[in-house]
mmCIF file as Biopython writes it, N, C-alpha, C and O atoms, coordinates in Angstrom:
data_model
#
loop_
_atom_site.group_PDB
_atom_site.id
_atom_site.type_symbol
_atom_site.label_atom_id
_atom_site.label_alt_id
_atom_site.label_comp_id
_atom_site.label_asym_id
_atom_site.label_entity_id
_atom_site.label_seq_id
_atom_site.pdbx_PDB_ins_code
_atom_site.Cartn_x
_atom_site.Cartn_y
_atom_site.Cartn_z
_atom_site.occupancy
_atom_site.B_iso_or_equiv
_atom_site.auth_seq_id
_atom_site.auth_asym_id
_atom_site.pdbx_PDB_model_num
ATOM 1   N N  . UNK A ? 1  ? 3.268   -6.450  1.121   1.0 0.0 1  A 1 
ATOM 2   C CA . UNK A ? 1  ? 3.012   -7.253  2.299   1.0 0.0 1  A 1 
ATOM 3   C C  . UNK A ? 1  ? 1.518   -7.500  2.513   1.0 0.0 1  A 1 
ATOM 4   O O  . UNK A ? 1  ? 1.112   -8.417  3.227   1.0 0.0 1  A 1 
ATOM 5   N N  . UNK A ? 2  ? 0.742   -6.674  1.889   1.0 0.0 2  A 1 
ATOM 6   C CA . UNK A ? 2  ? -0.664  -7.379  2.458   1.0 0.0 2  A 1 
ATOM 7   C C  . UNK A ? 2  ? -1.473  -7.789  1.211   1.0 0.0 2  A 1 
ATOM 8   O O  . UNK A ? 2  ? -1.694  -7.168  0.172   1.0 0.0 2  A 1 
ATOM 9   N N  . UNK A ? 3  ? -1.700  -8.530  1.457   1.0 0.0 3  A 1 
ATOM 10  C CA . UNK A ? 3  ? -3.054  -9.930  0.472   1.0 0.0 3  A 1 
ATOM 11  C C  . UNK A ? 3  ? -3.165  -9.334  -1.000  1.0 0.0 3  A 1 
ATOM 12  O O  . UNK A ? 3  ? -2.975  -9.971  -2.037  1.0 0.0 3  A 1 
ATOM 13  N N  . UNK A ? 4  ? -3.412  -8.370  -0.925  1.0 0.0 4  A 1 
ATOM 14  C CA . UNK A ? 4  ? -4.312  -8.045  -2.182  1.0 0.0 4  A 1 
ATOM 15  C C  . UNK A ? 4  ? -3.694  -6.958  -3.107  1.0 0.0 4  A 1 
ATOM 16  O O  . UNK A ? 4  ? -3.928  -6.372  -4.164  1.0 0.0 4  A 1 
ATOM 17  N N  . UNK A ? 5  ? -2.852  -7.017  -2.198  1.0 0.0 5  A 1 
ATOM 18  C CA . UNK A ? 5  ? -1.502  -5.739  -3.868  1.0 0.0 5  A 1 
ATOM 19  C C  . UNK A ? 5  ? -1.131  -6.434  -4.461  1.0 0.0 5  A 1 
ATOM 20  O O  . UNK A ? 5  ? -1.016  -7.652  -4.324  1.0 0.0 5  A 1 
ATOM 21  N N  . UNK A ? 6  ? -0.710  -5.333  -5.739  1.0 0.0 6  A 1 
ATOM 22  C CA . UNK A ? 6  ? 0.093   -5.666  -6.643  1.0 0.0 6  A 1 
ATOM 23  C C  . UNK A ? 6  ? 1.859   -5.578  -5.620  1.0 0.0 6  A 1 
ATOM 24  O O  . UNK A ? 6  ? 2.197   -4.868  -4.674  1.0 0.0 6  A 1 
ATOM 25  N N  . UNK A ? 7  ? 2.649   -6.734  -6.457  1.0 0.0 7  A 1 
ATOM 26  C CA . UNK A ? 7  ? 4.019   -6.899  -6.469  1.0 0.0 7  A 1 
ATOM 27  C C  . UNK A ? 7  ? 4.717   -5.719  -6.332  1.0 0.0 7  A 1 
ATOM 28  O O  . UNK A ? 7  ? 4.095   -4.828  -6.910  1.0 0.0 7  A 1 
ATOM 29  N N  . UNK A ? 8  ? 5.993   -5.214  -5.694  1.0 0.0 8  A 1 
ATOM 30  C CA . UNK A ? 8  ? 6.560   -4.217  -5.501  1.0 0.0 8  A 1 
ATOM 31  C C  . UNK A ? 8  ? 7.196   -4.108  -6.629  1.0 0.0 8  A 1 
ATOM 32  O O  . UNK A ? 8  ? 7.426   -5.258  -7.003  1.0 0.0 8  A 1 
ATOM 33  N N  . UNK A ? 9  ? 7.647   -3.282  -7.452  1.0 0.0 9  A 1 
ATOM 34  C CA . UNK A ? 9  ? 8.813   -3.142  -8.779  1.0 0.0 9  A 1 
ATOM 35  C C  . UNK A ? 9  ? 9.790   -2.751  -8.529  1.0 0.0 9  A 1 
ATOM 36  O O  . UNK A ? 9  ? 10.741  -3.180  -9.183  1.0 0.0 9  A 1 
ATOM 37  N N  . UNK A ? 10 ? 9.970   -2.012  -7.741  1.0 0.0 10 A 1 
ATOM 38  C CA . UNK A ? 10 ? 10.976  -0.912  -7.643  1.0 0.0 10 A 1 
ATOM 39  C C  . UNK A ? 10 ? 11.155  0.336   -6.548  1.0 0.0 10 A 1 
ATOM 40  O O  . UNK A ? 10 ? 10.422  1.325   -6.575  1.0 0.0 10 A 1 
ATOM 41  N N  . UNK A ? 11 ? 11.979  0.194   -5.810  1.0 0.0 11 A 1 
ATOM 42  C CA . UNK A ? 11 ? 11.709  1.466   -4.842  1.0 0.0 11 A 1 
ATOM 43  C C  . UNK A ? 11 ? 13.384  2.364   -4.611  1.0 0.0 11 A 1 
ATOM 44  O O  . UNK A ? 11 ? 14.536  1.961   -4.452  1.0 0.0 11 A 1 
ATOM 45  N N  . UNK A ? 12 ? 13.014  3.151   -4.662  1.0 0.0 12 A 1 
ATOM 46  C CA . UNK A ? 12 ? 14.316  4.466   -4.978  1.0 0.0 12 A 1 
ATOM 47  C C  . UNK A ? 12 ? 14.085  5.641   -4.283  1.0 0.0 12 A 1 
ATOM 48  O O  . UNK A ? 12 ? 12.994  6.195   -4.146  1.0 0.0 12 A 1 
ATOM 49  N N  . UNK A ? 13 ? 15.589  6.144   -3.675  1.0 0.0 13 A 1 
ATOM 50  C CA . UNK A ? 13 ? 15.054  7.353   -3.164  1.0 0.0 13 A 1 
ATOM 51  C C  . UNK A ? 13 ? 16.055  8.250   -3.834  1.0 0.0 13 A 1 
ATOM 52  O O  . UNK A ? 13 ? 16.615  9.158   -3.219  1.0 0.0 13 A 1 
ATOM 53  N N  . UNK A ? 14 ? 16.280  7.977   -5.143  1.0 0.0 14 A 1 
ATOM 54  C CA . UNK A ? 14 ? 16.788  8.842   -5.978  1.0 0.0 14 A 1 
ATOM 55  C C  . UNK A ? 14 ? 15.536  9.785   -6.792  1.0 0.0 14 A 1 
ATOM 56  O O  . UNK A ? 14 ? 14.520  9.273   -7.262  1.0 0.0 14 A 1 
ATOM 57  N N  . UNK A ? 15 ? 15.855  11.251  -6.840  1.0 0.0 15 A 1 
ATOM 58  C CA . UNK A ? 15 ? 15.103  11.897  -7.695  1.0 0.0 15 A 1 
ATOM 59  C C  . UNK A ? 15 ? 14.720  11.868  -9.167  1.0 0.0 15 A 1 
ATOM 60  O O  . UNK A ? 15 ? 15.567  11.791  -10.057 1.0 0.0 15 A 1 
ATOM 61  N N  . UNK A ? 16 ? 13.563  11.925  -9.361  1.0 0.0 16 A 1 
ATOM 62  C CA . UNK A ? 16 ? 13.160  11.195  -10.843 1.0 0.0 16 A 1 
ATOM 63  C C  . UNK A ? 16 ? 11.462  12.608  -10.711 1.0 0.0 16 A 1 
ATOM 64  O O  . UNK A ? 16 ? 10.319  12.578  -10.256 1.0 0.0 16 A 1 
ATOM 65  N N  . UNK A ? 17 ? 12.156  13.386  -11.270 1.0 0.0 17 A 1 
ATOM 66  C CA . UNK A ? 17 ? 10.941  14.315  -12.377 1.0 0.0 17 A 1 
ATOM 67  C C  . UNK A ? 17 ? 10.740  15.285  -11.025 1.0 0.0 17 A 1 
ATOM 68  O O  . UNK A ? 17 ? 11.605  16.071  -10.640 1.0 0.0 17 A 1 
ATOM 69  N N  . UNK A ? 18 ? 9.571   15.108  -10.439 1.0 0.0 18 A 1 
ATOM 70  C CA . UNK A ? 18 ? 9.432   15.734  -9.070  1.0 0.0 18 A 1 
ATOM 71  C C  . UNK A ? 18 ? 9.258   15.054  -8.094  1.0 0.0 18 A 1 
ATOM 72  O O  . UNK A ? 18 ? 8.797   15.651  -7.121  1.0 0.0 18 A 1 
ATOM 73  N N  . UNK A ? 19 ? 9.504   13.772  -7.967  1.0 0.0 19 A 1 
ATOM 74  C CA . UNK A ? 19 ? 9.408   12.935  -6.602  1.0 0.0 19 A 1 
ATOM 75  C C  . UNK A ? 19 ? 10.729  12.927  -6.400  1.0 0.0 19 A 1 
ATOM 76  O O  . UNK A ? 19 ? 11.538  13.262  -7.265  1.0 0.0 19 A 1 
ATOM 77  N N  . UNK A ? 20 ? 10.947  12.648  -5.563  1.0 0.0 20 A 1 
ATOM 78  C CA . UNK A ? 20 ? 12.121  12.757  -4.490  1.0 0.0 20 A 1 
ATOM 79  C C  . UNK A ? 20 ? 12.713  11.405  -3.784  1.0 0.0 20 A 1 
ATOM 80  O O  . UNK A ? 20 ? 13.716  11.281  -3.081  1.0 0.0 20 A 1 
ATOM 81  N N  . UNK A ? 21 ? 11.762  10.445  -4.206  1.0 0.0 21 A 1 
ATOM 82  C CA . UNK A ? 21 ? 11.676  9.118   -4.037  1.0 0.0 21 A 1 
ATOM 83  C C  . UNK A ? 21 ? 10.229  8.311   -5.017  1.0 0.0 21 A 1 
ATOM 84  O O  . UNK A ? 21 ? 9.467   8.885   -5.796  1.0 0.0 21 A 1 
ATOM 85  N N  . UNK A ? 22 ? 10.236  7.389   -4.768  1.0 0.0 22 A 1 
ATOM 86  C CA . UNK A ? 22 ? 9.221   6.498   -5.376  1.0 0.0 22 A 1 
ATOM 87  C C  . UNK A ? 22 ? 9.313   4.936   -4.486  1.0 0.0 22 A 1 
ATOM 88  O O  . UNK A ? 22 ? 10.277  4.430   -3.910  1.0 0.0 22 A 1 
ATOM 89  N N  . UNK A ? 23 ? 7.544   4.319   -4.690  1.0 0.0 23 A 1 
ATOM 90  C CA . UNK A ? 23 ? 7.539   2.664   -4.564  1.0 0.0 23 A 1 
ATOM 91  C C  . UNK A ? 23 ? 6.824   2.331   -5.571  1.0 0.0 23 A 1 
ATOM 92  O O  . UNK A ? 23 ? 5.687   2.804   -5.571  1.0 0.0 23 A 1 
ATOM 93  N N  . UNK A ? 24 ? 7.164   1.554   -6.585  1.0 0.0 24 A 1 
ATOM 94  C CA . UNK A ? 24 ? 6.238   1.708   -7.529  1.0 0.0 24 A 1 
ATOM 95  C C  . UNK A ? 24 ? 5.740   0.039   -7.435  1.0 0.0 24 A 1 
ATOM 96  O O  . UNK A ? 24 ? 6.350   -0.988  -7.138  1.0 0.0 24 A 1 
ATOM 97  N N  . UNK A ? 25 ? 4.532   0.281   -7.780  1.0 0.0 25 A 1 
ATOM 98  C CA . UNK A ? 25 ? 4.145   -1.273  -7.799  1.0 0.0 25 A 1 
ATOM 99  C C  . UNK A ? 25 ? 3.458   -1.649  -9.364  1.0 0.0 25 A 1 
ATOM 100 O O  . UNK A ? 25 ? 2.609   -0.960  -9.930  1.0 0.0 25 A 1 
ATOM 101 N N  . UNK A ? 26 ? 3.969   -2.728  -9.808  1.0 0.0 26 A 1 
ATOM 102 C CA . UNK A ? 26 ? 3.015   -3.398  -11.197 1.0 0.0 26 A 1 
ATOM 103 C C  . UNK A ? 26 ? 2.197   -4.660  -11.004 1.0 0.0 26 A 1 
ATOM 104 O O  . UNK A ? 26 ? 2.702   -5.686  -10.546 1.0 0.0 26 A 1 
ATOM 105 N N  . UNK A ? 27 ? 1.032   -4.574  -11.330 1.0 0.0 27 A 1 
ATOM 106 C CA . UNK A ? 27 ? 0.114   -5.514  -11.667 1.0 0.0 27 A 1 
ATOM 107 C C  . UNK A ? 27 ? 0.583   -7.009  -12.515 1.0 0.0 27 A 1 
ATOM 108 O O  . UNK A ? 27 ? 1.273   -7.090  -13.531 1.0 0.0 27 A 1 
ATOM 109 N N  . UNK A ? 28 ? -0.002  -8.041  -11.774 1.0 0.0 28 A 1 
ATOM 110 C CA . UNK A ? 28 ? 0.293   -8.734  -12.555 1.0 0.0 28 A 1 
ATOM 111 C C  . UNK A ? 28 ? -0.055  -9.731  -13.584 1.0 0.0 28 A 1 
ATOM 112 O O  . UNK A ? 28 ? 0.525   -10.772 -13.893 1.0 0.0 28 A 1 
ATOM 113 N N  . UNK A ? 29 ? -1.369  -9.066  -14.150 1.0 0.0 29 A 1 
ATOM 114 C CA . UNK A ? 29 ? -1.912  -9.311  -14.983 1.0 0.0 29 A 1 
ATOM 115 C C  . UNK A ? 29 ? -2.944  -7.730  -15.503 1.0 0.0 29 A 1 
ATOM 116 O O  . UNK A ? 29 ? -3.129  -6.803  -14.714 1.0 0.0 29 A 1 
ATOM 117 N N  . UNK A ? 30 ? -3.302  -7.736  -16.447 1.0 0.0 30 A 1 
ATOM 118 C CA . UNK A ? 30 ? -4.190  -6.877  -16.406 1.0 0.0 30 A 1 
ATOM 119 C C  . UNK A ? 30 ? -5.849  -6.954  -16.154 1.0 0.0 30 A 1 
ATOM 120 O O  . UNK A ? 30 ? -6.424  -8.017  -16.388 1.0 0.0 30 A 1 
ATOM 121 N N  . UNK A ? 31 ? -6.785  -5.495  -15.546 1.0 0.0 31 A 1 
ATOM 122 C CA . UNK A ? 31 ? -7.576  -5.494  -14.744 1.0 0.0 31 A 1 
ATOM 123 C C  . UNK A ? 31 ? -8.495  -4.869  -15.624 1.0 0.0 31 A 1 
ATOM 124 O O  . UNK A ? 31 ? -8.050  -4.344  -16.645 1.0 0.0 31 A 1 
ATOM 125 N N  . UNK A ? 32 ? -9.837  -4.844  -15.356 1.0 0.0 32 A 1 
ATOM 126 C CA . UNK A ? 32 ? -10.778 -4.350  -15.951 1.0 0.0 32 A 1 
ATOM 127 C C  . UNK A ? 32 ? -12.116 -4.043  -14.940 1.0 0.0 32 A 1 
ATOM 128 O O  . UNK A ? 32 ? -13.220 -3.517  -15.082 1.0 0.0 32 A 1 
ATOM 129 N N  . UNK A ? 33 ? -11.608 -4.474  -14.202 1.0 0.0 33 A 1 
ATOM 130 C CA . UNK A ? 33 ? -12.722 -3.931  -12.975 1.0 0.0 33 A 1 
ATOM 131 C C  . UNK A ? 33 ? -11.812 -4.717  -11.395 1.0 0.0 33 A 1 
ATOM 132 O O  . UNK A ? 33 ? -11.182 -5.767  -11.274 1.0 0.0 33 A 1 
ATOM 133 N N  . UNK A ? 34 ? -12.178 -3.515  -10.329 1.0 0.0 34 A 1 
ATOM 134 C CA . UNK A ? 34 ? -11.630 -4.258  -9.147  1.0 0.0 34 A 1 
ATOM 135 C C  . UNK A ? 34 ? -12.689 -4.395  -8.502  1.0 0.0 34 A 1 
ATOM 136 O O  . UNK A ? 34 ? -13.825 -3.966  -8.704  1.0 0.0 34 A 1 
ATOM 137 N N  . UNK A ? 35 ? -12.010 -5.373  -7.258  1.0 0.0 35 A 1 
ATOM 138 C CA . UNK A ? 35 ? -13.024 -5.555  -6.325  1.0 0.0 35 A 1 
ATOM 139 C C  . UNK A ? 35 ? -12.965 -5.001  -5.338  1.0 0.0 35 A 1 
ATOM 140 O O  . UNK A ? 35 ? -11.915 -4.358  -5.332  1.0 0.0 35 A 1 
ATOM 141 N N  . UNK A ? 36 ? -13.591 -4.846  -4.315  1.0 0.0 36 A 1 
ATOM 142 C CA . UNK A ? 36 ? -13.262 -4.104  -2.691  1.0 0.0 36 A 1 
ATOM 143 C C  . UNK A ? 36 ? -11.888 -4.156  -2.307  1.0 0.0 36 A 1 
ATOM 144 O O  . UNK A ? 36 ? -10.946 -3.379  -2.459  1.0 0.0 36 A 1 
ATOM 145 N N  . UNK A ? 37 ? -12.064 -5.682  -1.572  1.0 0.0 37 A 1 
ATOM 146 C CA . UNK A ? 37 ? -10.357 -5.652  -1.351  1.0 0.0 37 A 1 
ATOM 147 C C  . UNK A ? 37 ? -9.258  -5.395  -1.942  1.0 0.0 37 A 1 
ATOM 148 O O  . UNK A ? 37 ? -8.197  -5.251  -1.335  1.0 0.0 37 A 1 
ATOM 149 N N  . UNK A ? 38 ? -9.401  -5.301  -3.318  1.0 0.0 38 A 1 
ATOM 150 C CA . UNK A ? 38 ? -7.752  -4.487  -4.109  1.0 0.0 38 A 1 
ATOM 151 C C  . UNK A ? 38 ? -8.336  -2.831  -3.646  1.0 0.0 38 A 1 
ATOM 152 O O  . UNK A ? 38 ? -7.342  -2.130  -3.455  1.0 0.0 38 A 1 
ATOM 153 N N  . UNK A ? 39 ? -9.384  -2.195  -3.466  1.0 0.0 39 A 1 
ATOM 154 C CA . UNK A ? 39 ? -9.606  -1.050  -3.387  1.0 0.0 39 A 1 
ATOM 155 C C  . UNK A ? 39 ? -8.935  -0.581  -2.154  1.0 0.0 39 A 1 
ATOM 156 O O  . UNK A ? 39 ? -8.100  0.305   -1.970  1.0 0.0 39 A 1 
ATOM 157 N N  . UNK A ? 40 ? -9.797  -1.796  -0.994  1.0 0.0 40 A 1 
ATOM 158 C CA . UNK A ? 40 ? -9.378  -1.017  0.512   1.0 0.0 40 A 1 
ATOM 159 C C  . UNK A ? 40 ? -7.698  -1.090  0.329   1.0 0.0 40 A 1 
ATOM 160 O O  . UNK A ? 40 ? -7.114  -0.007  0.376   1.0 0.0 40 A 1 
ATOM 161 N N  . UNK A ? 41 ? -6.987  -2.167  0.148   1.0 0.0 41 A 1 
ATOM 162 C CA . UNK A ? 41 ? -5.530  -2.187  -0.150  1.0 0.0 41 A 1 
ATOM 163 C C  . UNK A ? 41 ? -5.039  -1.112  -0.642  1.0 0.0 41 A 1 
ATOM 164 O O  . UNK A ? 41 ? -4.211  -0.445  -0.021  1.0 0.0 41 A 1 
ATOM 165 N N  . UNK A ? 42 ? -5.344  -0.891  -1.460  1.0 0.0 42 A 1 
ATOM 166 C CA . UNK A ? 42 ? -4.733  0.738   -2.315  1.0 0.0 42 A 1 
ATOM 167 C C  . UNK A ? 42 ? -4.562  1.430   -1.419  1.0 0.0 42 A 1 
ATOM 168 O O  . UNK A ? 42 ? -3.403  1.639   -1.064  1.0 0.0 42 A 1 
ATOM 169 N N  . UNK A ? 43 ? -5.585  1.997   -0.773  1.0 0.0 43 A 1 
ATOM 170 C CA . UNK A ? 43 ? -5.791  3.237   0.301   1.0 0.0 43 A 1 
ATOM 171 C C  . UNK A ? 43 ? -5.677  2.956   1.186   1.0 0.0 43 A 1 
ATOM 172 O O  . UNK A ? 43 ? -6.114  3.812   1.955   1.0 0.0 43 A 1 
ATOM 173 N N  . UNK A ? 44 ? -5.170  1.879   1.815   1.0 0.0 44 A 1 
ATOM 174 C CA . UNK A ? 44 ? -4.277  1.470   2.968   1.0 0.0 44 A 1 
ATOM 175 C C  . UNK A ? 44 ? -2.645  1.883   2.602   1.0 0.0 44 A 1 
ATOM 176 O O  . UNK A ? 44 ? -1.964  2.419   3.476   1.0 0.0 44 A 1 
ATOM 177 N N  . UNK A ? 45 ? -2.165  1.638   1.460   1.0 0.0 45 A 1 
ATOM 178 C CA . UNK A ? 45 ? -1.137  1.331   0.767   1.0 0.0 45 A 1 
ATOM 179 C C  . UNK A ? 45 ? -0.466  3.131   0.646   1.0 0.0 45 A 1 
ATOM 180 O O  . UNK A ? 45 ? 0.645   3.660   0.647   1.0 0.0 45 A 1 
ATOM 181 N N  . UNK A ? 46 ? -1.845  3.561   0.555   1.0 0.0 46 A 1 
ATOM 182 C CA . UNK A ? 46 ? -1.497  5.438   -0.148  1.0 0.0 46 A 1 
ATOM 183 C C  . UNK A ? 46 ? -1.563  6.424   1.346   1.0 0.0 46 A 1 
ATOM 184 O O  . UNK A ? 46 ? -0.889  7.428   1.574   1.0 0.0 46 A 1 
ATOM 185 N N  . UNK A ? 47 ? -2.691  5.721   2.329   1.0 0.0 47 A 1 
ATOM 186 C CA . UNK A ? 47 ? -2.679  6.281   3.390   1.0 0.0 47 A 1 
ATOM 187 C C  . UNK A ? 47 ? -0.920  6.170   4.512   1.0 0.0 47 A 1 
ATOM 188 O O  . UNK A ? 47 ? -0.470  7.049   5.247   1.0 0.0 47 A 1 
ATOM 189 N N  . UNK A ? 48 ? -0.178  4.427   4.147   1.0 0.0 48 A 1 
ATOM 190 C CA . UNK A ? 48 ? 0.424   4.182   4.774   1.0 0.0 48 A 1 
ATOM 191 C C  . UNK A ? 48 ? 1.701   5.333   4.615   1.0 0.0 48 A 1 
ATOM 192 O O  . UNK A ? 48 ? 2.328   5.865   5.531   1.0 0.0 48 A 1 
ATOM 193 N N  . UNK A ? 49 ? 1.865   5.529   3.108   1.0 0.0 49 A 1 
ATOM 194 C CA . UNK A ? 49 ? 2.790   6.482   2.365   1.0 0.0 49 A 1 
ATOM 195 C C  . UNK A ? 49 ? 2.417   8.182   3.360   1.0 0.0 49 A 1 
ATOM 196 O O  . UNK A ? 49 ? 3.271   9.042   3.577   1.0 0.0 49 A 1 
ATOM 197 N N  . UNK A ? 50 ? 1.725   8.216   3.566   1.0 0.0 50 A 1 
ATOM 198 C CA . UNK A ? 50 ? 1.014   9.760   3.894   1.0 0.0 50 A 1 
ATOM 199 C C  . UNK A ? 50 ? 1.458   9.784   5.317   1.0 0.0 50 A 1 
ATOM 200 O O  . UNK A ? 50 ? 2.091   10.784  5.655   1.0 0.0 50 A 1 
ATOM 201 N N  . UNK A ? 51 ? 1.194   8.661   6.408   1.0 0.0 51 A 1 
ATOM 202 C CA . UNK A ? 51 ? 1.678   8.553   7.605   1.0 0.0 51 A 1 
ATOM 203 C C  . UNK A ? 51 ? 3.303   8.316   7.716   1.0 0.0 51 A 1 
ATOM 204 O O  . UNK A ? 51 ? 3.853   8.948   8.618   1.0 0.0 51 A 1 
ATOM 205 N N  . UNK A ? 52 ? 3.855   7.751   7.167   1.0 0.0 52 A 1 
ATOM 206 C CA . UNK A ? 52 ? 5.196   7.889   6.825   1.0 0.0 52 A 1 
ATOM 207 C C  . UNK A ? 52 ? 5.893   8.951   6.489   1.0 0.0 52 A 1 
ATOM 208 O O  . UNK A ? 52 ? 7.082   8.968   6.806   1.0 0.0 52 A 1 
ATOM 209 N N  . UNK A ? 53 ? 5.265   10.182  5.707   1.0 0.0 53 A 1 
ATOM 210 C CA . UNK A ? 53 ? 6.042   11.045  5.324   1.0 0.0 53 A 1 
ATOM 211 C C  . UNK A ? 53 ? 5.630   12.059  6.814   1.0 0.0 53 A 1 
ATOM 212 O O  . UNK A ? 53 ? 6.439   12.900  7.207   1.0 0.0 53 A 1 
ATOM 213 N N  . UNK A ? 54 ? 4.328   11.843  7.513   1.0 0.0 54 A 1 
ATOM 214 C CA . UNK A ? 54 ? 4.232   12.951  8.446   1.0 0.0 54 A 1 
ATOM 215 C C  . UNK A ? 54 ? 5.024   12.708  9.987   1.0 0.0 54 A 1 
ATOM 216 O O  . UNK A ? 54 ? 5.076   13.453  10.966  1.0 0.0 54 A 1 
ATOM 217 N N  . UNK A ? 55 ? 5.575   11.412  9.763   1.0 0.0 55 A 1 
ATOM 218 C CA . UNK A ? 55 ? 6.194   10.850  10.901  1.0 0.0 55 A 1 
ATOM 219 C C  . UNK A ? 55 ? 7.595   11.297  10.641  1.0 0.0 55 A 1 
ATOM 220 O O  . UNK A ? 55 ? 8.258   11.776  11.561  1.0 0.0 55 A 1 
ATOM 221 N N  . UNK A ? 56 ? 7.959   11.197  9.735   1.0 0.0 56 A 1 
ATOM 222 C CA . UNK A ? 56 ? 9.356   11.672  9.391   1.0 0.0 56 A 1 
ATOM 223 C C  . UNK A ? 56 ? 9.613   13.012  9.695   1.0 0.0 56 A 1 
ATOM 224 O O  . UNK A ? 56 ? 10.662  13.381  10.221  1.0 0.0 56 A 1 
ATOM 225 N N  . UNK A ? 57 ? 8.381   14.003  9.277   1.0 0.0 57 A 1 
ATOM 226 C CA . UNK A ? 57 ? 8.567   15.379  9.104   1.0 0.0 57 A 1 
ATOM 227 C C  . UNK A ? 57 ? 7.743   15.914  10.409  1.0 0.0 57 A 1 
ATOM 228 O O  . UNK A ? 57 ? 7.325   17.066  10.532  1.0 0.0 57 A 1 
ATOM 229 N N  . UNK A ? 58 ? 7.668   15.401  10.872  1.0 0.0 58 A 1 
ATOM 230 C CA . UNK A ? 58 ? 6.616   15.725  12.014  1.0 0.0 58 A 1 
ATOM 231 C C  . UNK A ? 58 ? 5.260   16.780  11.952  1.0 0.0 58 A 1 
ATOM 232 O O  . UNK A ? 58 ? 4.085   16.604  11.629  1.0 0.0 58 A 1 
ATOM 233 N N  . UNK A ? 59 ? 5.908   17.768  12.350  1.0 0.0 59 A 1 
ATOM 234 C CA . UNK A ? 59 ? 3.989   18.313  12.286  1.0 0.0 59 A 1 
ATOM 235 C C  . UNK A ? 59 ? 3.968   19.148  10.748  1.0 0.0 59 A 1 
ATOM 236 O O  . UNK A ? 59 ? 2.992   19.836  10.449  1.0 0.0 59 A 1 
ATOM 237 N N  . UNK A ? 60 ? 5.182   19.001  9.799   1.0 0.0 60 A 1 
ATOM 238 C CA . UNK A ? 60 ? 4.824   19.529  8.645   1.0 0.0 60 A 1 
ATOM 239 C C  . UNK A ? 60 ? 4.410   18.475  7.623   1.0 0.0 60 A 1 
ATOM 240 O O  . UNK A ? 60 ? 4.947   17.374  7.503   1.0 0.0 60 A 1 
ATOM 241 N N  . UNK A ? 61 ? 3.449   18.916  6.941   1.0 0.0 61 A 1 
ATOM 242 C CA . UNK A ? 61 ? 3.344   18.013  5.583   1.0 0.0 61 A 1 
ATOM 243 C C  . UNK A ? 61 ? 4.018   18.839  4.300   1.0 0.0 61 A 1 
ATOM 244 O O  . UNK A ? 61 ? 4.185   20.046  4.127   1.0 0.0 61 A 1 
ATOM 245 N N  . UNK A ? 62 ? 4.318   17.741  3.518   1.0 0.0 62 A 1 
ATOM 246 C CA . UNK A ? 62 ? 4.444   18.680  2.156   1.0 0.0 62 A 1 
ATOM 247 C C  . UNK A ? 62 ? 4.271   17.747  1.222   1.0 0.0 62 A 1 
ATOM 248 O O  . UNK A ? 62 ? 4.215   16.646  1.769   1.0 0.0 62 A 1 
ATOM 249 N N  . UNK A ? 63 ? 4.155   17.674  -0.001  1.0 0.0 63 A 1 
ATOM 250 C CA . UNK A ? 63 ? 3.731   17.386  -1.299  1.0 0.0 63 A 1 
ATOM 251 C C  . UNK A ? 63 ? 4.167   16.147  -1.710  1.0 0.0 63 A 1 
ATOM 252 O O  . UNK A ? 63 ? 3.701   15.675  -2.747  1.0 0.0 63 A 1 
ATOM 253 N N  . UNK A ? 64 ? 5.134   15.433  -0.951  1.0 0.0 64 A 1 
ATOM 254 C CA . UNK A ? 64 ? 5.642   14.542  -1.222  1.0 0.0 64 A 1 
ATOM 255 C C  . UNK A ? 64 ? 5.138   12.691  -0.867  1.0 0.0 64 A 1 
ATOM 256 O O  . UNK A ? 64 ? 5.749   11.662  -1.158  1.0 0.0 64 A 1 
ATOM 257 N N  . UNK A ? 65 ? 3.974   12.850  -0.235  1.0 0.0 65 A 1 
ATOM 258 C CA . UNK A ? 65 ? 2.791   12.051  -0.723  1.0 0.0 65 A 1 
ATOM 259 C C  . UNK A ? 65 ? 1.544   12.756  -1.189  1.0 0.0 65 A 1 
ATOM 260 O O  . UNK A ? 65 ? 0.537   12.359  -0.603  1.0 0.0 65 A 1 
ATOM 261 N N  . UNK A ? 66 ? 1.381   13.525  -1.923  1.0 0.0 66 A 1 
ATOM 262 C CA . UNK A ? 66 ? 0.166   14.165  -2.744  1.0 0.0 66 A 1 
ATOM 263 C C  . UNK A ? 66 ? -0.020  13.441  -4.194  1.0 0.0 66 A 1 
ATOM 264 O O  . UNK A ? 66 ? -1.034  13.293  -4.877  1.0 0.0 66 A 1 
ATOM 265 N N  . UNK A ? 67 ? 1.370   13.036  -4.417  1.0 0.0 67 A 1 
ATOM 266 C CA . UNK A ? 67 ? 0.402   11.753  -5.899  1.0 0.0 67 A 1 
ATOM 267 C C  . UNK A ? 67 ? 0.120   10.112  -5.455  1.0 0.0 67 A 1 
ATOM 268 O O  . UNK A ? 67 ? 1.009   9.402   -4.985  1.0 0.0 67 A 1 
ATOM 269 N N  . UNK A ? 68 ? -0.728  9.836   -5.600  1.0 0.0 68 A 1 
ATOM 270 C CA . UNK A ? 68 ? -1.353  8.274   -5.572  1.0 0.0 68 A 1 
ATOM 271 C C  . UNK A ? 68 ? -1.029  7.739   -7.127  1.0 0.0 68 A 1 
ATOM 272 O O  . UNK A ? 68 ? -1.878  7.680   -8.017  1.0 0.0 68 A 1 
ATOM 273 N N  . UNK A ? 69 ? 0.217   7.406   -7.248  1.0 0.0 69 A 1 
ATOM 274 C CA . UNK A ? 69 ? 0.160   6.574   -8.170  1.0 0.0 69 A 1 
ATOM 275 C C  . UNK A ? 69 ? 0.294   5.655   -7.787  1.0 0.0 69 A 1 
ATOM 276 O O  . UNK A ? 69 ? 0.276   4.670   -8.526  1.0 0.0 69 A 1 
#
């Protein structure tokens, strides 16, 4: 949904390795350097994942936004 991501691929809340869910997003072309705005996006994108899982779980966190892929 916002400007400067990559396309959504795939999102599951079936277990796969140690996530428990996934959103995975692919590029759609390949990159060799970014610019700001794909940066701030990312970490809007990874922060949004992090507020989501603490809203769900309320005052606990756990591991299940700790990878930024």
């Amino acid at each position: 949904m916002l400007p400067h991501s990559d396309p959504v691929h795939k999102v599951t809340i079936i277990p796969r390795g140690m996530a428990l869910g996934l959103t995975m997003q692919l590029p759609t072309d390949d990159r060799h350097n970014y610019l700001q705005n794909y940066l701030d996006t990312q970490i809007a994108i990874l922060m949004g994942g992090r507020i989501a899982l603490k809203s769900f779980s309320w005052a606990q966190m756990s591991t299940g936004a700790g990878n930024g892929h």
